[in-house]
C-alpha positions as CSV (number, residue, x, y, z in Angstrom):
1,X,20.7,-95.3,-46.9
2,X,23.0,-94.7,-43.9
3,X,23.8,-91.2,-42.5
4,X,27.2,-89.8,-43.5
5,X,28.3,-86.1,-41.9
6,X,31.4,-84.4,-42.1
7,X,32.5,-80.9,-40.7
8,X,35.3,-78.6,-41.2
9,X,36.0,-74.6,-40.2
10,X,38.3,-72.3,-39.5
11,X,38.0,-69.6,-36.5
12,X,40.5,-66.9,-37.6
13,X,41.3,-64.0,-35.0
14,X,43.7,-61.5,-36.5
15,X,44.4,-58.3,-34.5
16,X,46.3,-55.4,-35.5
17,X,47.1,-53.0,-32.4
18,X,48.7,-49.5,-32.3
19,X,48.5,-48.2,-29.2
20,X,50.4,-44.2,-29.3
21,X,48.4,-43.4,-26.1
22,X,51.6,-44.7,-23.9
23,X,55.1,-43.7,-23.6
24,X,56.7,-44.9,-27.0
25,X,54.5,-46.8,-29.1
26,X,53.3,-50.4,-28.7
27,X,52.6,-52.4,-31.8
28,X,51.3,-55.9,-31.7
29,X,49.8,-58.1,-34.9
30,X,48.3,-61.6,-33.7
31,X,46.6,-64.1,-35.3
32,X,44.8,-67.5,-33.7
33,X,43.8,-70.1,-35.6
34,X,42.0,-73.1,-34.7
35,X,41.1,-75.6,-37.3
36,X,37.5,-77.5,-36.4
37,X,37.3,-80.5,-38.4
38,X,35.1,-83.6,-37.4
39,X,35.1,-86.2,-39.8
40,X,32.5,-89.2,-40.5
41,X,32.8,-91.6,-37.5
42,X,32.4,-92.3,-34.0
43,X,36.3,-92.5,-32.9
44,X,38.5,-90.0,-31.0
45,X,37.9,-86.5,-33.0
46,X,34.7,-87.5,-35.0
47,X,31.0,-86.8,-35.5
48,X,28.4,-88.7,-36.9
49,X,25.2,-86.9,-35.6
50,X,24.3,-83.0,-36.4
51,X,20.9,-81.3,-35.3
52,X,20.2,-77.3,-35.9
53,X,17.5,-75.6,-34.5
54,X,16.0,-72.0,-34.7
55,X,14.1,-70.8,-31.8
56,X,12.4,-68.0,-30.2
57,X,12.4,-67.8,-26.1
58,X,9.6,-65.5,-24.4
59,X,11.1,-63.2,-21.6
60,X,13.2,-64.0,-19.0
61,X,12.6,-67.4,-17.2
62,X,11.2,-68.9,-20.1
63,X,13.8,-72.4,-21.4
64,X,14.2,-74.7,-24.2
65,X,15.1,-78.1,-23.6
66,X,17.2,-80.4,-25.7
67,X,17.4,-83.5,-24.7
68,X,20.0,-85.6,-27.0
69,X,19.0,-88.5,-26.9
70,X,16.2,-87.9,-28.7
71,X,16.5,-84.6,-30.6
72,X,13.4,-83.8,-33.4
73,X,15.6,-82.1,-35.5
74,X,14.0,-79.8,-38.7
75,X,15.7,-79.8,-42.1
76,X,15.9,-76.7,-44.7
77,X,12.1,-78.0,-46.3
78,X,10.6,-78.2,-43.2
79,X,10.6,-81.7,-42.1
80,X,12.4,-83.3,-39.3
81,X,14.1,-86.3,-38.6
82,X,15.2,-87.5,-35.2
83,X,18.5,-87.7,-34.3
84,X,20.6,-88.8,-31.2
85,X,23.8,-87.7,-30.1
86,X,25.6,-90.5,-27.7
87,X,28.5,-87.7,-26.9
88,X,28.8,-84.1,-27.6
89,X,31.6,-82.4,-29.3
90,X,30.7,-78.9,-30.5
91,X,28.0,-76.6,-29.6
92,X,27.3,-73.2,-31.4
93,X,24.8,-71.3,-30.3
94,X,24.0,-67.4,-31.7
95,X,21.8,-64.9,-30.0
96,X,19.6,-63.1,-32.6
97,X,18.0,-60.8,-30.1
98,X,19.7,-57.3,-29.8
99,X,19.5,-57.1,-25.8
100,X,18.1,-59.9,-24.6
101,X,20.9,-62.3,-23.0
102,X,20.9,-66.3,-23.4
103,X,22.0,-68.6,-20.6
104,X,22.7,-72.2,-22.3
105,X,23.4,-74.6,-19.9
106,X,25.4,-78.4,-20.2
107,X,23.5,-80.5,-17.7
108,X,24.2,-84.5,-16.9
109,X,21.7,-86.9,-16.5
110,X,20.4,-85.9,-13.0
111,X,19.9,-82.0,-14.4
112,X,23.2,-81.2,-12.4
113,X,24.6,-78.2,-14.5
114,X,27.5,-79.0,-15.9
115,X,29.0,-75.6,-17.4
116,X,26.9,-73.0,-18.5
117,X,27.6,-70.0,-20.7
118,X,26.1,-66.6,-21.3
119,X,25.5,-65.7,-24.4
120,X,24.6,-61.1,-24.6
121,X,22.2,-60.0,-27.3
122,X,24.1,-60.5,-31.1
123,X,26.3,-62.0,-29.2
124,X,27.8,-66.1,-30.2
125,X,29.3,-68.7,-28.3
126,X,31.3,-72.0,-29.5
127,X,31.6,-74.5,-27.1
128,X,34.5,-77.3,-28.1
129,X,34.8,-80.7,-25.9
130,X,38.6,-80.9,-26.3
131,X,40.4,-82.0,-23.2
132,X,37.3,-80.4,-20.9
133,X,37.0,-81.0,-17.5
134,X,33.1,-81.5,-18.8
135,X,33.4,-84.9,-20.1
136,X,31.5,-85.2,-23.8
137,X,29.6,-88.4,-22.4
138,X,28.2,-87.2,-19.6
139,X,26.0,-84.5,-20.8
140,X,22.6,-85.4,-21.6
141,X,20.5,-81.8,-22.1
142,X,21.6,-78.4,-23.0
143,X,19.2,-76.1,-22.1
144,X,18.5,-72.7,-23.3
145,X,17.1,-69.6,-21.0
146,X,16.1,-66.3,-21.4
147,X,17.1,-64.4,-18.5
148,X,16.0,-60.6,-18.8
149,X,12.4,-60.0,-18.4
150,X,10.4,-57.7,-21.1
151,X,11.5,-59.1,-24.8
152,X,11.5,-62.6,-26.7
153,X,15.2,-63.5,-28.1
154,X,15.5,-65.5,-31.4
155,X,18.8,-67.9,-31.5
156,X,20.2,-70.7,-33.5
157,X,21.4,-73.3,-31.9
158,X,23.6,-75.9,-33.3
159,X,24.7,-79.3,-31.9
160,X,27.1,-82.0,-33.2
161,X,28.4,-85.4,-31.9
162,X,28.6,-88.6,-31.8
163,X,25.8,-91.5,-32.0
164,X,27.6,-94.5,-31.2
């Protein structure tokens, strides 16, 4: 039985600002929508290949490496599969840990960092390929570090792409 993966969200930022603090009154109501939707396949603006992963960093210096190639993915009952992800096109990664910050680095095939992106305690970070100067081919790890010292940190990580 072959693999078939699909994908769709919306991020919705709605703002409603009042601000009576200045000379007159300022109002302003924005809202930014950005529709992320990766259908089955391995063209332009697809996915084909998912891996999620929960995991639990000891203090700071301590990393996770993912290489995805060859990703040991688990599933909701427990067992894994392996997966393998060609080109990356999303990357969502959420910080369970209240204090402790994340640093989850996009590194190419010689461990050059790519783009890297700090992620505080409860905080999230979505990471889009897009038009990026980081090309979605040429990252081969991501890799996930604890940087304060004293406190394990918890985070989800999720990763989907393309195996071509």
């Amino acid at each position: 039985m072959a693999i078939s993966f699909s994908l769709s969200g919306l991020l919705r930022l709605s703002a409603n600002l009042t601000n009576g603090l200045t000379v007159g009154s300022v109002a302003d109501t924005a809202t930014v929508l950005k529709t992320i939707e990766y259908p089955n396949g391995t063209t332009a603006g697809k996915a084909n290949a998912y891996a999620r992963f929960t995991a639990t960093l000891a203090e700071g210096g301590d990393e996770n490496t993912y290489t995805l190639a060859s990703l040991s993915a688990p599933t909701a009952t427990g067992a894994t599969y392996t997966a393998s992800i060609d080109k990356l096109r999303l990357l969502y990664v959420e910080n369970k840990h209240a204090t402790q910050r994340l640093l989850v680095s996009l590194l190419d095939g010689s461990a050059s960092q790519l783009s890297a992106i700090e992620v505080r305690g409860g905080g999230c970070a979505l990471w889009l390929a897009g038009t990026s100067t980081v090309e979605e081919s040429t990252i081969d790890t991501v890799a996930v570090y604890a940087i304060d010292a004293g406190t394990n940190a918890t985070y989800d990580l999720v990763l989907v792409g393309v195996n071509a």
